[in-house]
C-alpha positions in Angstrom: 3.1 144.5 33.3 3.2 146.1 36.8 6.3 146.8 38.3 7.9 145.1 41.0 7.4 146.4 44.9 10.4 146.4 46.7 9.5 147.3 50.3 12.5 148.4 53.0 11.0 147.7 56.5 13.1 150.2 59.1 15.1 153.1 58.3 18.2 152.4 60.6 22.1 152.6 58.5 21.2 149.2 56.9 17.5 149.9 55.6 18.1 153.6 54.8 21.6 152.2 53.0 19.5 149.9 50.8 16.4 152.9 50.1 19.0 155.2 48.9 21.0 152.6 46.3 17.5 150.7 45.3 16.5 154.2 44.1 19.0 154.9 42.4 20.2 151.3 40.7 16.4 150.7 39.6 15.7 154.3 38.1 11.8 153.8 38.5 11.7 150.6 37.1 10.5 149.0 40.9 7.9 150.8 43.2 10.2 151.4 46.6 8.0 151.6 49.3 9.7 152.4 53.1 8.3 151.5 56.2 9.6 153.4 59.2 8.4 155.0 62.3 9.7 158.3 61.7 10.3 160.4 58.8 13.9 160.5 59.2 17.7 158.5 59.1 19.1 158.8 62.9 23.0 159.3 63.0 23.0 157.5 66.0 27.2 157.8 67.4 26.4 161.8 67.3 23.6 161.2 70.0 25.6 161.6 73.0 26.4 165.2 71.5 23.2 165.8 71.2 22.6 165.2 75.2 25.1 167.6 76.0 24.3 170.0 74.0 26.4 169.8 71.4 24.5 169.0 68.4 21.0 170.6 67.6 19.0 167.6 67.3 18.0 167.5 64.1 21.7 167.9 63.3 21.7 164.0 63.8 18.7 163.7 61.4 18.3 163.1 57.5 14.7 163.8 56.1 13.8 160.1 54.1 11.4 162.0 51.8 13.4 164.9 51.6 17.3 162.5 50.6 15.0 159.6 48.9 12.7 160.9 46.3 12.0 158.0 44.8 10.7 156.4 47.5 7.4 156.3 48.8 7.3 156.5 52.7 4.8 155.1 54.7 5.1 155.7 58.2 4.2 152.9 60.8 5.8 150.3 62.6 5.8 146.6 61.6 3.2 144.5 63.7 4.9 141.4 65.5 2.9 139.0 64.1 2.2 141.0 60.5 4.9 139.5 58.2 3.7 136.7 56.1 6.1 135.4 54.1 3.3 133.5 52.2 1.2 135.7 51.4 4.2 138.4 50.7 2.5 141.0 52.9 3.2 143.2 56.2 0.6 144.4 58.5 1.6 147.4 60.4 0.3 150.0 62.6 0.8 153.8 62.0 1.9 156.4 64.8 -2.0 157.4 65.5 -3.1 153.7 65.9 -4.3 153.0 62.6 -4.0 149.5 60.5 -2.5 148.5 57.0 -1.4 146.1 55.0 2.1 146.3 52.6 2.4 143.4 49.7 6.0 143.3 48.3 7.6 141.0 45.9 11.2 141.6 47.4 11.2 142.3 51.1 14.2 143.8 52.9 14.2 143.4 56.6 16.2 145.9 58.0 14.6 146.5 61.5 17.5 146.8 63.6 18.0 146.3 67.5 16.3 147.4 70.7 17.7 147.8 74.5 18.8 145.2 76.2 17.1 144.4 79.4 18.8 142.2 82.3 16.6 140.5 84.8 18.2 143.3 87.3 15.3 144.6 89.7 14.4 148.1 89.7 16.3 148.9 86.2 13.2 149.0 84.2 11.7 151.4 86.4 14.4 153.2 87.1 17.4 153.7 84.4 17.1 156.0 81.3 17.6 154.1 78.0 19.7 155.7 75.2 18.6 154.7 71.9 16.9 157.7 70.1 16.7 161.2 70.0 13.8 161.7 72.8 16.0 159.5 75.1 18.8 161.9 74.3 16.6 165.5 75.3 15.4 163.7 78.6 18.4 163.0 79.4 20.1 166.3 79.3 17.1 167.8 81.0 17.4 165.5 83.1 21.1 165.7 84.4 20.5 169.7 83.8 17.6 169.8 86.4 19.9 167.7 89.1 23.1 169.7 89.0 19.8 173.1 89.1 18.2 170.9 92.1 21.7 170.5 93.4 22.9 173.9 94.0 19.7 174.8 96.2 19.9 172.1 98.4 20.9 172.5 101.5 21.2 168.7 102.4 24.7 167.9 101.7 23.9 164.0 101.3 20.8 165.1 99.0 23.3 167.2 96.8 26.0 164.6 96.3 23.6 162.2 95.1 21.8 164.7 93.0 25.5 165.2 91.4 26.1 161.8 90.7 25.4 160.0 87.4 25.9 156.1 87.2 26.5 155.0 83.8 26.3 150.8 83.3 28.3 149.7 80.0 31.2 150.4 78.7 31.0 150.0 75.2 30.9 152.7 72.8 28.0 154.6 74.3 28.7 153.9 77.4 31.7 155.6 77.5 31.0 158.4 75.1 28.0 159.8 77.5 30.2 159.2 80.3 33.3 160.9 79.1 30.9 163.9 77.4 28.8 164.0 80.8 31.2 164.8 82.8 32.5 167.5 80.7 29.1 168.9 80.2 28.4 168.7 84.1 31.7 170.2 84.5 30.8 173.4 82.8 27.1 173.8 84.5 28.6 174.0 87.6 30.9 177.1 86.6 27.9 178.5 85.7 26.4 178.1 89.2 29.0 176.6 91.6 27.6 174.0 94.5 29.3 175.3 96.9 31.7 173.2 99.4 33.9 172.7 96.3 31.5 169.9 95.7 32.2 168.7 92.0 29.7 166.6 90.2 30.7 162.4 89.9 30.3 160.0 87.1 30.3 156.2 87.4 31.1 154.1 84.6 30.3 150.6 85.5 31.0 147.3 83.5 31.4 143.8 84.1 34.1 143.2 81.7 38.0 144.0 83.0 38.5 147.2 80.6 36.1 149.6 79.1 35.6 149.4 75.3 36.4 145.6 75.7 35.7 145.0 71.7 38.4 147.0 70.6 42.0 146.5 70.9 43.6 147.2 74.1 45.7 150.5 72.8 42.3 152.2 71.9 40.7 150.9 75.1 43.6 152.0 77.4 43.6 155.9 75.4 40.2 156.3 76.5 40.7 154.6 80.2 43.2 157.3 80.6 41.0 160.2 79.2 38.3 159.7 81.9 40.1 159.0 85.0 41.7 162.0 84.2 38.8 163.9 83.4 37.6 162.3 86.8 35.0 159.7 85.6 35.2 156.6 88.0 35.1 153.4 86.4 34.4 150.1 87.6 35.4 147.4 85.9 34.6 143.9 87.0 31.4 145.7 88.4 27.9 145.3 87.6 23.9 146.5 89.2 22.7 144.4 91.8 19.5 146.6 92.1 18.5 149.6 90.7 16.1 152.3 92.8 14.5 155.6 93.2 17.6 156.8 95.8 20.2 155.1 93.9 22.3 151.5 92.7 23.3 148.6 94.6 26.5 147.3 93.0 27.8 143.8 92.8 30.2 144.7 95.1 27.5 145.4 97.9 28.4 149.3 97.7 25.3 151.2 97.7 25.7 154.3 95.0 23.5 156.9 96.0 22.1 158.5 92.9 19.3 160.2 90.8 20.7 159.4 87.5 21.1 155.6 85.7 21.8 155.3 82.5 21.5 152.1 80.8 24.0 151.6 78.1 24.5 148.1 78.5 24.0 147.0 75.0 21.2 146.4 72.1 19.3 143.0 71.1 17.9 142.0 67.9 14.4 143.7 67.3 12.1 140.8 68.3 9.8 141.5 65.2 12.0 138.7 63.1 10.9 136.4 65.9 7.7 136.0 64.8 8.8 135.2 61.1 9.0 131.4 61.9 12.8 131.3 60.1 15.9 129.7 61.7 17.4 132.6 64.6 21.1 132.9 65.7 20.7 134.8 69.0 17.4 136.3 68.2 18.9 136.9 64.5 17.6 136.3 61.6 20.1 133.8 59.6 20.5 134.6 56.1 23.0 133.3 53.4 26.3 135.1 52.3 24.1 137.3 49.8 21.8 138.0 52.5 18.9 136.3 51.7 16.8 134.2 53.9 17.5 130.7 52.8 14.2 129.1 51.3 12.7 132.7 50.8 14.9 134.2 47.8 12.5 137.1 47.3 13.1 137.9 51.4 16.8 139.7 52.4 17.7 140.5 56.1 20.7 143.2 57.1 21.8 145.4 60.1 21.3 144.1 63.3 18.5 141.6 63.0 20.3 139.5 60.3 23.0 136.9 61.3 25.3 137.7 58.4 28.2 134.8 58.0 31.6 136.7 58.3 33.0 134.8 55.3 36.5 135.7 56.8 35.9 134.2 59.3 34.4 130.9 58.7 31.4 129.6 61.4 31.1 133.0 62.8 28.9 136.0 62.1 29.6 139.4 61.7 28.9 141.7 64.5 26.1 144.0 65.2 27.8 147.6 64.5 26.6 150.5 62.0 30.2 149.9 60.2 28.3 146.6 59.1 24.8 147.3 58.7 25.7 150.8 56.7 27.8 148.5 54.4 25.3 145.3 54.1 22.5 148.0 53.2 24.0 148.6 50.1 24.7 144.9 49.6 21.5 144.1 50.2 20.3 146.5 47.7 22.4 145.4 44.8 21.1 141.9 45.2 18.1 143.0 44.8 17.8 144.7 42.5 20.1 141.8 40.8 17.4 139.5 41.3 15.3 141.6 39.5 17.7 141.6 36.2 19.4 144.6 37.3 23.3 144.4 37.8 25.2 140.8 39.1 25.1 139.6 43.4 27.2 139.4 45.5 28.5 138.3 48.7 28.8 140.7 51.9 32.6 140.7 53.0 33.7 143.8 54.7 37.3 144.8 55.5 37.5 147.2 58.7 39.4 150.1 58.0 39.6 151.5 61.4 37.3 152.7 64.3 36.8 156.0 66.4 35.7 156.6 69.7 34.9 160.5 70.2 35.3 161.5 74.1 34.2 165.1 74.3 37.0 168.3 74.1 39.5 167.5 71.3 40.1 163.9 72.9 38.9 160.8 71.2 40.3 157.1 70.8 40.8 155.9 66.5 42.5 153.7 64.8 42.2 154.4 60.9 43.9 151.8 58.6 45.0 149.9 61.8 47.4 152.8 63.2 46.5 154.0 66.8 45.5 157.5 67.4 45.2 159.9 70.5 44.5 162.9 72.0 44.2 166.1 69.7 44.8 163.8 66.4 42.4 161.5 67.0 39.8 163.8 67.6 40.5 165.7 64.3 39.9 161.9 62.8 37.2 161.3 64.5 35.1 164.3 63.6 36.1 163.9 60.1 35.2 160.5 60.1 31.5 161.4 61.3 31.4 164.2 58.9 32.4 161.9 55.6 30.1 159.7 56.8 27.0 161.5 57.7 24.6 161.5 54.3 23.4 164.9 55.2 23.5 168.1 57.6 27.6 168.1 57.6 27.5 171.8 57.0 25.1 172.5 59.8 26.6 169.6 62.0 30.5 171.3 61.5 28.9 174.2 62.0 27.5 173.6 65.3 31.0 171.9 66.5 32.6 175.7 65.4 30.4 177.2 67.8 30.6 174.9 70.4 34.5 175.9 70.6 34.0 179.5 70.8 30.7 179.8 72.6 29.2 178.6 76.3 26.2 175.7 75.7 23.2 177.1 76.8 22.5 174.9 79.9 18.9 175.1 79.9 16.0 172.7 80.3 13.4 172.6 77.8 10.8 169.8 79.3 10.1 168.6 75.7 10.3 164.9 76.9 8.6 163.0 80.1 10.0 159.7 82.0 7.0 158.1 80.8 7.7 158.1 77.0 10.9 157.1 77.0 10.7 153.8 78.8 14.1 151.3 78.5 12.3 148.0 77.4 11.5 150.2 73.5 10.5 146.5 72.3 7.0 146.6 74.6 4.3 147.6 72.1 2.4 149.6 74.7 4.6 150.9 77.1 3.4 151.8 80.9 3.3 155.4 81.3 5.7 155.7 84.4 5.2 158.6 87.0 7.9 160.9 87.4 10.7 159.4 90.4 10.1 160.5 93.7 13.9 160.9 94.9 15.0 158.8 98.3 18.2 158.6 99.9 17.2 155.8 101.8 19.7 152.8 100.8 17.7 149.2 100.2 18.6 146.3 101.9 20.9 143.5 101.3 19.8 142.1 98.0 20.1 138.5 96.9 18.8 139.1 93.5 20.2 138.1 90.1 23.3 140.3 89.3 23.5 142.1 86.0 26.3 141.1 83.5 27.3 144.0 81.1 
């Protein structure tokens, strides 16, 4: 008799979770196949590092062939409409255009989440998305190029917008690139002053009355503190009215001139589990306490497309962070590999044991085992936290951080990355190529358009 195919669609903390235990619970008694887009596991809370220069960018990277060697990897994207749950197949499409079909007899859905757009005018053309590593170059030769740009201007106006960087959400990316921006920005400027004693100014904007609103108001007010000292201006209560070329139009009617928007806002279920046909929660695909879809027990769903049922919690689900999808990966995997005869299910329960938010320097925000951390502590727990849980590259990553404390970054632009390929909405299957912005200083009018809620 053939084996059974076990095929892992997306490579994110829940899909790479469940490769990496599948391999090693079945010991080649199932054909693993992995279908992902790329060739590696993205360590996605090291990004903002990574657009300050930091981190190296592979740093944040784990090779799937080279850390899952018994699995075969197929690289391509699931097609919208290509899952049928029938038929037990996937379509997909590869990275140079081309067609195939997957057939599975356990599917694991682990696609993950996407940017989330707001029907604010002007965002889509105009903000920077942060969700992936060529989002993270762009943006620090970006920001690089305006503080260059900046200190041969003449114009005065032209140079204070070119040095000012809005950031809209205030969750934990949000404020990580904001609190590491402005130390980054802070240091090219040394390097090649403005003149006029002009310093460059970040925004952090967010419609909720404290950044980090979904952690516990100790951890919130530590970093609140951190950046107003640091000199970061947040706004809370605040949200875009308008984005453009020259700048933002707040809710407030204050017009923010401004190169720089960066869209941290928040992340959506990937819309791929939309076209499955099965019951959604918020765009999510519901599954049962062991994670399977109910009606479909050879189909499982973790990580951010899967409403999982927070079992301590009854009626509600558990939230879309990497804590949970890292931890329902290898769930995922154990049942099924269970429903194969391997091993006994179980249900997902998770207890938190703590969270870290890193904000550049020694500084961060933690809370490990419930006790709240700041300032030089918190960073040391926050870097080893990121270390013990990176499944790769923690020599070279460590080793990075060492030099970062005892070297200058090398503030230079590489021009790797366009505008065009990193567009926010990451869910459009063919995105527009969009042309390089033509900087304006000119302030729109009065807007009566939808405002944006963070």
């Amino acid at each position: 008799m053939s084996r059974p195919r076990i095929l892992i669609v997306g490579a994110g903390f829940a899909g790479y979770r469940a490769a990496r235990t599948l391999s090693r619970l079945t010991r080649q008694q199932a054909d693993i196949t992995l279908l992902n887009p790329t060739d590696h596991f993205l360590y996605l809370p090291l990004l903002p590092q990574v657009a300050v220069g930091i981190l190296e960018p592979r740093r944040v990277t784990v090779s799937l062939p080279g850390t899952l060697r018994r699995v075969r990897l197929v690289l391509g994207e699931a097609e919208a409409d290509g899952i049928d749950l029938d038929a037990r197949t996937v379509r997909y499409r590869d990275p140079e255009g081309g067609h195939g079909t997957l057939g599975y007899d356990r599917l694991v859905l682990a696609v993950g989440s996407v940017n989330k757009l707001l029907p604010v005018p002007g965002v889509a053309e105009n903000a920077h998305g942060f969700r992936g590593l060529p989002e993270a170059l762009y943006l620090r030769d970006h920001v690089t190029r305006q503080i260059e740009l900046a200190a041969g201007e003449d114009d005065p106006r032209t140079r204070a917008a070119r040095c000012t960087f809005v950031v809209v959400g205030a969750g934990y990316t949000g404020t990580e690139v904001a609190a590491q921006g402005q130390l980054f920005t802070d240091a090219l400027v040394r390097r090649r002053p403005l003149g006029d004693g002009v310093r460059p100014r970040w925004l952090l904007l967010d419609i909720a009355s404290r950044v980090l609103p979904e952690l516990d108001e100790k951890l919130s007010h530590t970093a609140d503190q951190v950046l107003r000292q640091r000199g970061v201006d947040i706004r809370t209560g605040t949200s875009v009215r308008e984005a453009t070329d020259g700048g933002v139009l707040l809710s407030d009617g204050e017009f923010v001139e401004s190169r720089t928007l960066v869209w941290c806002v928040g992340v959506r279920p990937d819309p791929l589990v939309e076209g499955i046909g099965q019951p959604l929660e918020r765009g999510r695909l519901i599954v049962d306490p062991y994670l399977q879809v109910p009606g479909h027990h050879e189909v499982f769903a973790c990580g951010d497309a899967a409403a999982v049922p927070d079992l301590d919690n009854p009626g509600q689900f558990t939230a879309m962070t990497a804590q949970h999808a890292w931890r329902q990966g290898e769930v995922a995997a154990r049942n099924v590999a269970a429903s194969l005869g391997i091993g006994s299910r179980r249900p997902y329960r998770h207890r938190d044991l703590g969270l870290v938010v890193d904000l550049g320097g020694v500084k961060a925000a933690a809370n490990p085992l419930g006790v709240s951390l700041s300032g030089p502590l918190a960073g040391a727990v926050a870097r080893g936290y990121h270390l013990a849980a990176m499944p790769g590259n923690r020599l070279r990553v460590a080793a990075d951080w060492l030099l970062d404390a005892v070297l200058p970054r090398q503030g230079v632009q590489l021009g790797l990355v366009r505008s065009w390929s990193v567009p926010l909405d990451t869910a459009s299957p063919e995105p527009a190529r969009v042309p390089e912005r033509q900087p304006s200083a000119r302030a729109p009018e009065q807007s009566e358009a939808t405002e944006g809620q963070s």
